[in-house]
N, C-alpha and C positions, 0 to 999 in steps of 0.2 A: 176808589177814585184815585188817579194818576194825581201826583204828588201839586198843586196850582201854582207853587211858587217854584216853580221850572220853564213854568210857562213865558215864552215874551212870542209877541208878533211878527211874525215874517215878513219880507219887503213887500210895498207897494205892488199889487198884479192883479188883471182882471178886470180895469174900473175905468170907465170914462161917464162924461157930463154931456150932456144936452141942454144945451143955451139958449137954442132957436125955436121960436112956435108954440112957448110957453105963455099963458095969458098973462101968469103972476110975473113981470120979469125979474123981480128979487128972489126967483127961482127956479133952479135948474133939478133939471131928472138927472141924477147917477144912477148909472146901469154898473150891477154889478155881477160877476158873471164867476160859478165855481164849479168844479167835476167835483162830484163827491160817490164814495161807491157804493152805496146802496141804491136799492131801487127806486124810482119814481113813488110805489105805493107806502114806502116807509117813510121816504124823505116828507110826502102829502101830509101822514100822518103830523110828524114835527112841525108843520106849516099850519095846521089846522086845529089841534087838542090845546086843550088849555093847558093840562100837567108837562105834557111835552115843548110847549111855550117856555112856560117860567122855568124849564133850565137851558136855557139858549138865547132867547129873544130879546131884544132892549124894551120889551112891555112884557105886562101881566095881560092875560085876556078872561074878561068874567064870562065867555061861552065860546062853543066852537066856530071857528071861523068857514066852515068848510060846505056851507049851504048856503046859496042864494038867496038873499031876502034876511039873513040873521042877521039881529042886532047886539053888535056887543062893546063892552066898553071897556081900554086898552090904557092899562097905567101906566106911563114911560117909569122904567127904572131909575128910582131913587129921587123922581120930582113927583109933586101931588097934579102935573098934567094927567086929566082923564082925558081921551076925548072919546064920544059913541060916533061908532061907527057903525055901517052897513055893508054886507058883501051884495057885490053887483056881479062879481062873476065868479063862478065856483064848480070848473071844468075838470072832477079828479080822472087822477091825478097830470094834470097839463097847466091848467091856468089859475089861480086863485087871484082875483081884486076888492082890494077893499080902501077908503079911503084916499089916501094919496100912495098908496102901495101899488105896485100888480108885481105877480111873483108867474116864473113860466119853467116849467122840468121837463126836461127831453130827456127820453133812456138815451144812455149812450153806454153801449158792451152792455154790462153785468150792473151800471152804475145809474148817473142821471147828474147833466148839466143844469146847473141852479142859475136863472138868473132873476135879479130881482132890480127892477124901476121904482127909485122913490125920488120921490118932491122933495126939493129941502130946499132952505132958504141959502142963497149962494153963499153969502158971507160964512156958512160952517159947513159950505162941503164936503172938506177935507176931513171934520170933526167925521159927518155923517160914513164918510168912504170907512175911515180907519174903523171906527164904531162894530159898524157892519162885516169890515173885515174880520175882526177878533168875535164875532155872533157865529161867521161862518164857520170859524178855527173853533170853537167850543160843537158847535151843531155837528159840525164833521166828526170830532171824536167820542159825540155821544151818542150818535147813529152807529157808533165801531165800539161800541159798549165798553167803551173808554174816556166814563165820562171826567170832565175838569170845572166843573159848575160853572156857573154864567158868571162872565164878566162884564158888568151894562154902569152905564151911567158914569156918575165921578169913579169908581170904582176900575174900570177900562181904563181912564184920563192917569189913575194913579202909577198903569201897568208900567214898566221898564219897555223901553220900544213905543210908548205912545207918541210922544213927540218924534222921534223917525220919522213914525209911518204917518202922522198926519200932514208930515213936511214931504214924503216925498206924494204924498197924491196932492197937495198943493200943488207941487212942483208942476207931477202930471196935467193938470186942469188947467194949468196958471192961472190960478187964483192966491190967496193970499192966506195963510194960517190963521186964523183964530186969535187972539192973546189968553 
């Protein structure tokens, strides 16, 4: 394992909000959008397993995500939120939804563009963007078997660079940081 306290997050890139046509309005979809170089069927894998979950994902997942119709239930890191979910669509490797997620992988070269739509409540977009940004930065280097183990929850919040990056997708969205 590549050494984790080397680690800090790179600038804000990739992320924008969707404000409009949402029923909840205390919440917006972040699209967030990443090249990463493996294929579509390894990256599916990482979206889908549970062991491949728990070292990347900001949840634990108690079954595969990767069939239509399963139910499973997804621990946010470092709170006792479960909640059960159900996958509604489960297109490998192109589409996976579940919950207030939907994740979409186009090959692209040798590689595959990651983008993923989630719900969040507006008032922690920012929290949500940067979050997910540093889930992509671990996912990325463990797909390149260079892993840096997960960093989810208070644990991300602690990283050097978290305050940055959640100010500058603030910035992006114009919305407002968290306290």
């Amino acid at each position: 394992m590549i050494d984790r306290e080397l680690y800090t997050p790179g600038p804000a890139y990739g992320a924008q909000v969707r404000k409009e046509g949402l029923q909840d309005k205390d919440k917006w979809t972040l699209i967030l959008v990443r090249e990463l170089r493996q294929a579509p069927e390894k990256v599916w894998r990482a979206l889908t397993d549970p062991e491949h979950l728990r070292e990347w994902a900001p949840f634990d997942a108690d079954g595969n995500l990767g069939a239509v119709g399963a139910t499973v239930k997804l621990t946010w890191v470092g709170t006792k939120q479960v909640s059960e979910t159900r996958v509604t669509r489960a297109d490998a490797p192109r589409v996976l939804e579940y919950h207030d997620i939907r994740w979409e992988l186009e090959a692209v070269g040798n590689g595959t563009r990651l983008m993923l739509w989630h719900s969040i409540d507006r008032r922690f977009i920012s929290w949500g963007a940067a979050g997910w940004h540093i889930c992509f930065d671990v996912l990325d280097r463990l797909l390149a078997d260079e892993p840096i183990g997960r960093f989810a929850g208070a644990e991300a919040m602690h990283l050097g660079g978290w305050k940055r990056l959640t100010a500058e997708y603030a910035k992006q969205f114009g919305s407002e940081t968290p306290n």
